[in-house]
VMD Tcl script that draws the C-alpha trace (Angstrom):
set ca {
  {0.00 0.00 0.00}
  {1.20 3.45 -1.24}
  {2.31 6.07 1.69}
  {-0.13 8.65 1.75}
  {1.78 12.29 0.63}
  {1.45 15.74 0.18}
  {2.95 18.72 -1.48}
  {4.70 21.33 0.04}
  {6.66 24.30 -0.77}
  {9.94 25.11 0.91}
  {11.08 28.76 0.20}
  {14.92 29.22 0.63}
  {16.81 32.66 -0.33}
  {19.09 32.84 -3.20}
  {22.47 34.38 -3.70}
  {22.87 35.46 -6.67}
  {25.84 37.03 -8.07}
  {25.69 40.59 -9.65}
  {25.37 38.90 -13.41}
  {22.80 36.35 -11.89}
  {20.88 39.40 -10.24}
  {21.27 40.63 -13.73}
  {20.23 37.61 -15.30}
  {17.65 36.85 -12.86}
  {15.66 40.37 -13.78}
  {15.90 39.99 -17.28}
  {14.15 36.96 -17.35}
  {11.98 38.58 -14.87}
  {11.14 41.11 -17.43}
  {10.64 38.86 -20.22}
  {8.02 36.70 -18.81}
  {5.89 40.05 -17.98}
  {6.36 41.25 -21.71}
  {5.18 37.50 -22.49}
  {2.20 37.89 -20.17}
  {1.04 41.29 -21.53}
  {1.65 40.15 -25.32}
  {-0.50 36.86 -24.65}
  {-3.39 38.86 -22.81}
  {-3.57 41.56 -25.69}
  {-2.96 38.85 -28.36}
  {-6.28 36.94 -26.55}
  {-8.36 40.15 -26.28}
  {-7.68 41.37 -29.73}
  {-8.78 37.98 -31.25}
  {-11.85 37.44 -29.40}
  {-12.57 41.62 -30.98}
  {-11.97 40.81 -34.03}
  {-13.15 37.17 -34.87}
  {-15.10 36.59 -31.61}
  {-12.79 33.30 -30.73}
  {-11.01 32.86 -27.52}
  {-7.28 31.63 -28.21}
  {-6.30 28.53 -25.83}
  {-2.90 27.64 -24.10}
  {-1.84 25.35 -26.48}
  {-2.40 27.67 -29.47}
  {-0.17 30.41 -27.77}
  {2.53 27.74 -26.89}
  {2.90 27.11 -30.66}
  {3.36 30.57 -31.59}
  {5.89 30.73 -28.86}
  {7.51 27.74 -30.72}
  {8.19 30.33 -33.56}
  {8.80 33.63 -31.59}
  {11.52 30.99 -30.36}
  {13.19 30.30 -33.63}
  {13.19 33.84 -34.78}
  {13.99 35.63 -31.52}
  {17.21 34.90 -30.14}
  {16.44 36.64 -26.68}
  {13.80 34.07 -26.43}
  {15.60 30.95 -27.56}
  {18.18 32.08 -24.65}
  {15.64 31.40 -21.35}
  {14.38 27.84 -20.58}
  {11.37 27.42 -22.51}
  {9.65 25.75 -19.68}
  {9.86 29.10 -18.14}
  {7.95 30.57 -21.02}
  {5.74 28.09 -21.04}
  {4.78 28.65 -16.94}
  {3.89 32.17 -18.11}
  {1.40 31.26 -20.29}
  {-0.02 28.89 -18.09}
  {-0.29 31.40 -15.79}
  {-2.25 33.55 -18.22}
  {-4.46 30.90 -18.93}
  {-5.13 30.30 -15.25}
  {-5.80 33.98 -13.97}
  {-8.56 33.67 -17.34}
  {-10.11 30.16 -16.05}
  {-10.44 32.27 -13.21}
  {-12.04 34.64 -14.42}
  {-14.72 32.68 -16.26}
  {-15.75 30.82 -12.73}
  {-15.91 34.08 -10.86}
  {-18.44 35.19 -14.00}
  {-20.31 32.04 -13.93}
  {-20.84 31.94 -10.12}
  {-22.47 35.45 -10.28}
  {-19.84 37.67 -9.48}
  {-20.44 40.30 -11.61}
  {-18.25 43.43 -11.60}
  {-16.08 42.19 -9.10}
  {-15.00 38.63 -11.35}
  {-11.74 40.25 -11.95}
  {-11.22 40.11 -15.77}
  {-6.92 39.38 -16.11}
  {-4.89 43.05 -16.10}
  {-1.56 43.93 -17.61}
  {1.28 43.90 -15.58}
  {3.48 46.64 -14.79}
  {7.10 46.27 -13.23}
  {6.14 46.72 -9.93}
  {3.05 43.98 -10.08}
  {5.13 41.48 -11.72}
  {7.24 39.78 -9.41}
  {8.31 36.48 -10.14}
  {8.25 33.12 -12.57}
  {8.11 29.27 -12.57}
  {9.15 26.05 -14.56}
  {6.13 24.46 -15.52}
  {7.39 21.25 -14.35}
  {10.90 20.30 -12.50}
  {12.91 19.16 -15.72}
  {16.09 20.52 -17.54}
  {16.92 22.03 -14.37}
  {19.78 20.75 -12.00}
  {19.67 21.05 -8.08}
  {22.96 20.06 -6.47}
  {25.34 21.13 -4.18}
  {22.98 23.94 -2.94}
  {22.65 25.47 -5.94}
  {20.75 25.37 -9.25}
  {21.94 24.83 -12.60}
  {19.53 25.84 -15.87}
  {19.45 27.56 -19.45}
  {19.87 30.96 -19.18}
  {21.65 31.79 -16.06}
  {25.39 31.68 -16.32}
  {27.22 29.13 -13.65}
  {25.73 28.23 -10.28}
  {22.74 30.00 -8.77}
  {23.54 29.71 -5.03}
  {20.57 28.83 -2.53}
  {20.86 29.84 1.14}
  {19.35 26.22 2.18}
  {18.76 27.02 5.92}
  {17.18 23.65 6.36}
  {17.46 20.49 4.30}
  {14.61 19.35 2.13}
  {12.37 16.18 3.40}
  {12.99 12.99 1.99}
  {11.03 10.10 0.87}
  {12.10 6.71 -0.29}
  {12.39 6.55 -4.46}
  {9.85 4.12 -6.20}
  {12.86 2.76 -7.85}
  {15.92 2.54 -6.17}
  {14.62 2.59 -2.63}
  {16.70 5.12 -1.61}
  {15.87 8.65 -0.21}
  {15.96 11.43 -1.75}
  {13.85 14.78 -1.98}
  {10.89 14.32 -4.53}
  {10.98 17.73 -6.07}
  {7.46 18.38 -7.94}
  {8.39 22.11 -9.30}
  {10.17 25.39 -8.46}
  {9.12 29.24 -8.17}
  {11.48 32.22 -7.96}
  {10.25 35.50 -6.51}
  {11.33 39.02 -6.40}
  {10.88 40.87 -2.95}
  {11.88 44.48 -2.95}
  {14.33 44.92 -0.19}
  {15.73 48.37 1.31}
  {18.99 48.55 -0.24}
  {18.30 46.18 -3.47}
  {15.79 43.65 -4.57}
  {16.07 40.17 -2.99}
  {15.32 36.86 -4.56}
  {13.55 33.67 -3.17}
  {12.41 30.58 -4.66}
  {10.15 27.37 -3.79}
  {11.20 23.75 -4.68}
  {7.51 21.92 -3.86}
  {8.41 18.54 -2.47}
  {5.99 15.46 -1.76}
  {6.30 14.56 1.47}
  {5.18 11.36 3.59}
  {2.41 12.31 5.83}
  {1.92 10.67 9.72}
  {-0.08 7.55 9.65}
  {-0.69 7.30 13.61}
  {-0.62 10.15 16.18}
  {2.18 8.26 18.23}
  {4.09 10.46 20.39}
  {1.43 13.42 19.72}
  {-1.65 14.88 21.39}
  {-5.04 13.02 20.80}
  {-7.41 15.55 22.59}
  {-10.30 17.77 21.07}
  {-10.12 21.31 21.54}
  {-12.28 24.06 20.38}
  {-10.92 27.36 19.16}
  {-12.98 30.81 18.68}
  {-10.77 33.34 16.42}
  {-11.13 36.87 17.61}
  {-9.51 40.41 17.68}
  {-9.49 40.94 21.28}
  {-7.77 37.92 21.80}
  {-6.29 35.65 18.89}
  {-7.54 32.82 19.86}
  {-9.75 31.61 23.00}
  {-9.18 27.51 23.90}
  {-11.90 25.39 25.29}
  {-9.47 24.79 27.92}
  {-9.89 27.99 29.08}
  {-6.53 29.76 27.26}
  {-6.62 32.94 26.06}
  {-4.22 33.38 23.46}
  {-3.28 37.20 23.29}
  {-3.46 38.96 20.34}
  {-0.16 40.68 19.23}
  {-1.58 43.19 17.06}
  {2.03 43.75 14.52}
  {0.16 45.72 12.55}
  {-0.58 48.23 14.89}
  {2.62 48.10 16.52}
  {4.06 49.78 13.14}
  {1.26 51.84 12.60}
  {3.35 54.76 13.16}
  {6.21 54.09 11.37}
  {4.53 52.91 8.44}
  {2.02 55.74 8.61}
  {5.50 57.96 7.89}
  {6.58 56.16 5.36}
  {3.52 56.39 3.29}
  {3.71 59.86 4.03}
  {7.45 60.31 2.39}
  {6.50 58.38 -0.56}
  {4.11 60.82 -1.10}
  {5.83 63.63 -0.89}
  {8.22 62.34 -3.58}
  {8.03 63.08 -7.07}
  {6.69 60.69 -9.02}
  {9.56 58.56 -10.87}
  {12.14 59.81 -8.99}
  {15.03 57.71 -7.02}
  {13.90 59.56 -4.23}
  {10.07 57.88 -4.75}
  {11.88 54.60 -5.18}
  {13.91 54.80 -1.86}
  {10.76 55.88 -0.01}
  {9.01 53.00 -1.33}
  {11.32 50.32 -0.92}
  {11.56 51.62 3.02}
  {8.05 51.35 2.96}
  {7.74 48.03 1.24}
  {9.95 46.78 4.21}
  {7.84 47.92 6.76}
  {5.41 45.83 5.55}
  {7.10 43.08 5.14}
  {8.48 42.89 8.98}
  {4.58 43.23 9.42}
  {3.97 40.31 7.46}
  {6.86 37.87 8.50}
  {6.26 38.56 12.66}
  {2.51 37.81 11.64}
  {3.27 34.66 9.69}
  {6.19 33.96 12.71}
  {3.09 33.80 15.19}
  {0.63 32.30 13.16}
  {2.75 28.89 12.39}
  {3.55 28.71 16.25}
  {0.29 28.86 16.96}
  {-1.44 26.74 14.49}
  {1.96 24.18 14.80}
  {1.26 23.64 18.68}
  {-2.19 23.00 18.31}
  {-1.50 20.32 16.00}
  {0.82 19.09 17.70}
  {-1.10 19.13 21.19}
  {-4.62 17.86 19.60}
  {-5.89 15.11 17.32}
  {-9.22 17.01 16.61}
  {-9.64 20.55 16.46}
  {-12.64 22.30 16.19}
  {-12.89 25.88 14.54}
  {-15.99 28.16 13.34}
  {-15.75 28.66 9.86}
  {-15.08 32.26 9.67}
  {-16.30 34.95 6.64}
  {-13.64 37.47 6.56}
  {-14.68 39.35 3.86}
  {-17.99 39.27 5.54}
  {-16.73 41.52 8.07}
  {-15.41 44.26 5.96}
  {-17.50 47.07 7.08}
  {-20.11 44.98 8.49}
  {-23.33 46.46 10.83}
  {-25.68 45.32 12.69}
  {-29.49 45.70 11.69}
  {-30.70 48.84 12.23}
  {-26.65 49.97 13.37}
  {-25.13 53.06 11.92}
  {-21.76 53.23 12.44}
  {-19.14 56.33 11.21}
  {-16.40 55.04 8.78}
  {-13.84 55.81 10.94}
  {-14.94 52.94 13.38}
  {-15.52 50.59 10.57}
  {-12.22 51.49 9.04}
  {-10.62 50.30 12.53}
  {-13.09 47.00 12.71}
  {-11.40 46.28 8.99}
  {-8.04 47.13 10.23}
  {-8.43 44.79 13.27}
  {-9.96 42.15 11.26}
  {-7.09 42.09 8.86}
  {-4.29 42.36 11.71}
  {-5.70 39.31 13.25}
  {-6.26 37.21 9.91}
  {-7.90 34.36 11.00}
  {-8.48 33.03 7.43}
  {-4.36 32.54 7.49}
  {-4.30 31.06 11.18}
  {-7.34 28.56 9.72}
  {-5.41 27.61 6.74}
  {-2.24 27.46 8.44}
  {-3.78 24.50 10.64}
  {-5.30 22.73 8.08}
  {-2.26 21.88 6.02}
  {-0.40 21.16 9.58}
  {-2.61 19.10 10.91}
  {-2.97 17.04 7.39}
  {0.79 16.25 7.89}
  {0.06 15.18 11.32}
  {-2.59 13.00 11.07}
  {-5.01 15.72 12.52}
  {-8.32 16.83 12.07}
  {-9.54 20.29 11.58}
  {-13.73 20.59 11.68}
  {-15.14 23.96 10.89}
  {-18.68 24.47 12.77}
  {-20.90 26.75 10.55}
  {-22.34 28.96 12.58}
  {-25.65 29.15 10.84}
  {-25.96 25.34 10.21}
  {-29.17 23.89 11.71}
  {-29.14 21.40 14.60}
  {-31.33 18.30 15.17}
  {-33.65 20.84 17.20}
  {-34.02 23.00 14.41}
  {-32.38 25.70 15.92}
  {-28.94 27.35 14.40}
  {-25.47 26.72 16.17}
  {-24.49 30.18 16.92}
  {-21.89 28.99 19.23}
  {-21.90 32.65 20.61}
  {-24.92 32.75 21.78}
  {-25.29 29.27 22.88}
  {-24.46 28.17 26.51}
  {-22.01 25.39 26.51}
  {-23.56 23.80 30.23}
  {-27.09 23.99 29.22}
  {-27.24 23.46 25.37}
  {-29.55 26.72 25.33}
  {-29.45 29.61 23.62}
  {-28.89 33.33 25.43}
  {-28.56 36.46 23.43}
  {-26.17 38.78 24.43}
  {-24.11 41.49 23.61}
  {-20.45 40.60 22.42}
  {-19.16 42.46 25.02}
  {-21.12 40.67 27.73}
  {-19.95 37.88 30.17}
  {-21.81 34.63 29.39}
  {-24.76 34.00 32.19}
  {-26.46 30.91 31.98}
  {-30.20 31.73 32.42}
  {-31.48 28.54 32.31}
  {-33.42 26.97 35.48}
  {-31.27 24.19 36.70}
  {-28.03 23.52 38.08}
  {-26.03 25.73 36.05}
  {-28.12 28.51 36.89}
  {-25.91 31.76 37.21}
  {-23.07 29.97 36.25}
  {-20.37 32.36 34.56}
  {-17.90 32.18 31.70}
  {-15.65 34.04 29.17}
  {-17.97 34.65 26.63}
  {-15.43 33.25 24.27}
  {-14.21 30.81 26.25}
  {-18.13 29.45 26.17}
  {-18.11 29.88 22.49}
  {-15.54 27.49 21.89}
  {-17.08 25.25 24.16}
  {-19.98 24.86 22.07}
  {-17.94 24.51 18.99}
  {-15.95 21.40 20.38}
  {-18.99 20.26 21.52}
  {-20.88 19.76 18.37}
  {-17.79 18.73 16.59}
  {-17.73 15.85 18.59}
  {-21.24 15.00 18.09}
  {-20.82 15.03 14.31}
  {-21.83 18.17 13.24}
  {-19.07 20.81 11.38}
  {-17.02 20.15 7.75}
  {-14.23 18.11 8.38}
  {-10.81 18.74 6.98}
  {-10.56 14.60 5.75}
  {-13.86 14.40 4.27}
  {-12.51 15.95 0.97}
  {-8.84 14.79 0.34}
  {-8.83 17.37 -2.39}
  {-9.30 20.08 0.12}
  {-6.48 21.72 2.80}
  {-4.19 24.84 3.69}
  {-1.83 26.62 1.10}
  {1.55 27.62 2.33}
  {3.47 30.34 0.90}
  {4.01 30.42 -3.00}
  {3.23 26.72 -3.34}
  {0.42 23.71 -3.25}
  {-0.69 21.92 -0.06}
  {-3.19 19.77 -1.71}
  {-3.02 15.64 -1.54}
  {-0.52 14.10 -3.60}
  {-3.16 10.93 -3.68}
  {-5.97 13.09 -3.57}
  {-9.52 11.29 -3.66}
  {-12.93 13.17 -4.75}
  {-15.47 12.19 -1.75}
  {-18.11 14.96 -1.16}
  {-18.27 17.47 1.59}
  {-20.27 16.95 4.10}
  {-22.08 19.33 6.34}
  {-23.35 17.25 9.59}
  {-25.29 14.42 9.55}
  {-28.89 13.70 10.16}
  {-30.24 11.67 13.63}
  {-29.75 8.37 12.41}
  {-26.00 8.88 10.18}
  {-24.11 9.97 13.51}
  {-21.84 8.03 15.03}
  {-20.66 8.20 18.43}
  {-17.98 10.66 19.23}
  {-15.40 7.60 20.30}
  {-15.28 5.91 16.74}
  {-13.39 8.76 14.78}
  {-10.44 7.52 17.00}
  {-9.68 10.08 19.51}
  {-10.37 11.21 22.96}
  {-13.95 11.92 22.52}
  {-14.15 14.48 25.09}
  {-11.77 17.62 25.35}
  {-9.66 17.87 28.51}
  {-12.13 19.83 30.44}
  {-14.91 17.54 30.43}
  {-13.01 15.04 32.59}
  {-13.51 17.30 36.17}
  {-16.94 16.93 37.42}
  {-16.80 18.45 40.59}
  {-17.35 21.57 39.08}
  {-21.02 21.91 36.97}
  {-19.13 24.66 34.81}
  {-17.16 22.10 33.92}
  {-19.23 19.38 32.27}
  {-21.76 18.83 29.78}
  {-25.79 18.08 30.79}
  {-26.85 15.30 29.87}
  {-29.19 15.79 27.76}
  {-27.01 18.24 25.19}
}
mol new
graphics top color blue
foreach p $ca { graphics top sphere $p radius 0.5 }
foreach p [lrange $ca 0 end-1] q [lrange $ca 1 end] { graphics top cylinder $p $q radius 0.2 }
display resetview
């Protein structure tokens, strides 16, 4: 039986000489002339004859630009071919954002300027060398160095036995630095993925995303939110002010931009920095984890019914929202725990239950099962009759409560119902290497659910275990 894999992209800096860096942005500059010809080449032909021109057709005209060109003939041809691949992908795009109703906002493909253009591929691993920590391929003169701060996984060869990295494909990227422009690039690797959870958690927790706090645990952790973005505010807030100031195509404009572009990328790295710890120890601490799917761009500028709210408060909701990004935490997790042998199940907040009643695991007491409206600033207050009576928690603390709690009793999209389905990493694929089709399922009607002990984990989070306290288990009847 074939080990179950997955792809995923390891980004290492290069360090290229000043005739690679050369080198490296003249192929850079190429590909966008490539992608600009091939849009206006596609638009002009469906103007005039009404036709839309394919991938393919363009890849034999770039057979011919090839022969007669010899700037062309002179960069890997795989690289050329990437490009258009790329073209065609950004208009497949396109055409499913149309389709699915999008209207103005489907995004018909642009043309790139320099500054939107910022890197290329091979559109497969092939007539290009890896060795000795550095790369080898047509058009680049000797060996491209790469800074490899940690070695690439290995997996045993289908031939030989022996192990060795399974490269799938390679990206290089332009980053504007402060001084210069830096260069990265991603080999994507297959990699073996855990069978068994030996040596790792095997717990459920539930996790509510917030602003406030990043993340609230059923287990009653608050995990605190570090806010980078507003940490920088300031200084970034002066940098967009000296850019400008600055004349437009000036060196000045350039050096004010490139400080400014590296603002935002110490923003972006401490972000991603806490994001992997995060999502990495509750992977590794957890065999089930239990999220509410979240609707980011649902709460861009979002009010209440009958709320009227200045801009200036929404603009700091959306900045909040943003500085948080729990889209990236949730995708971050997914891909983790899919190398673990972990499983991520997102709770829809306005899925139906058996009682015909939605989830809303904010407003729904975890002790009682019953549902109490309150403000989001309010302390959860179980109003119930009963023994829990009074009984108070963190309102977000409660919330993901409730989430673990119908996880476990079936309800929620899991992460390994749809193989096809899991959490991008940076600049490269995280989806199945053996990838099935099975459907996604959104809970499971009275008679399809299975008891919470059969999916193979603890069935009940840590904090159901202590019944001395009633704020601490479940009734029985929820």
């Amino acid at each position: 039986m074939a080990m179950p894999t997955m792809l995923l992209t390891y980004k290492y800096r290069l360090n290229p000489e000043k005739r690679q860096h050369r080198a490296l942005e003249r192929i850079l500059e190429q590909q966008r002339q490539l992608y600009n010809a091939a849009l206006e080449e596609r638009i002009e032909a469906y103007r005039r004859c009404g036709r839309s021109i394919s991938e393919v057709d363009q890849s034999r005209s770039l057979t011919i630009i090839r022969a007669d060109d010899p700037a062309f003939a002179g960069v890997q041809r795989r690289i050329q071919r990437a490009t258009l691949k790329r073209l065609d992908r950004a208009y497949k795009a396109f055409f499913r954002r149309a389709k699915a109703g999008a209207g103005a906002s489907s995004g018909f493909p642009k043309f790139k300027g320099r500054e939107h253009f910022d890197g290329f591929a091979f559109d497969a691993f092939a007539q290009i060398v890896f060795a000795d920590n550095g790369l080898r391929f047509s058009g680049m003169s000797g060996k491209l160095r790469v800074h490899v701060d940690r070695p690439l996984p290995e997996v045993p060869d289908s031939e030989t036995g022996e192990l060795e990295p399974s490269i799938k494909n390679i990206w290089f990227k332009r980053v504007a630095g402060k001084a210069c422009s830096r260069w990265y690039c991603g080999f994507q690797v297959e990699i073996a993925r855990r069978e068994t959870r030996a040596g790792l958690g095997t717990a459920a927790i539930g996790v509510d995303w917030g602003t406030s706090v990043l993340a609230a645990l059923s287990s009653g952790e608050m995990v605190p939110n570090p806010r980078h973005g507003e940490a920088l505010a300031k200084d970034l807030a002066r940098a967009q002010r000296a850019v400008a100031r600055k004349t437009r195509g000036s060196k000045g404009r350039l050096k004010a931009r490139r400080h400014k572009q590296a603002i935002e990328r110490r923003i972006a790295n401490r972000r991603r920095n806490t994001m992997d710890k995060l999502s990495a120890r509750l992977v590794k601490h957890f065999g089930l984890i239990a999220v509410e799917k979240i609707d980011a761009k649902g709460l861009m500028n979002a009010e209440r019914a009958g709320e009227t709210l200045p801009q200036s408060i929404k603009t700091r909701r959306n900045r909040e929202v943003l500085d948080a990004a729990p889209y990236m935490l949730r995708q971050m997790t997914a891909y983790k725990a899919r190398r673990e042998g972990a499983e991520v199940v997102e709770i829809d907040p306005a899925m139906k239950l058996s009682d015909g009643t939605r989830a809303q695991p904010t407003q729904r007491c975890s002790m009682c099962g019953k549902l109490h409206f309150k403000e989001l600033t309010d302390e959860h207050v179980c109003t119930t009759p009963g023994p829990f009576q009074n009984l108070r928690l963190p309102r977000k603390t409660n919330a993901a409560r409730v989430i673990v709690s119908l996880a476990l009793d079936g309800y929620g999209i899991s992460s390994l119902a749809d193989e096809t389905q899991g959490g991008p990493v940076l600049g490269g694929a995280s989806q199945d290497a053996n990838a099935g089709t099975g459907p996604r399922r959104l809970g499971k009607t009275e008679g399809e659910r299975s008891p919470p002990g059969r999916r193979g984990f603890n069935p009940l989070p840590t904090y159901t275990r202590d019944a001395r306290d009633p704020r601490l288990r479940r009734s029985p009847g929820w």
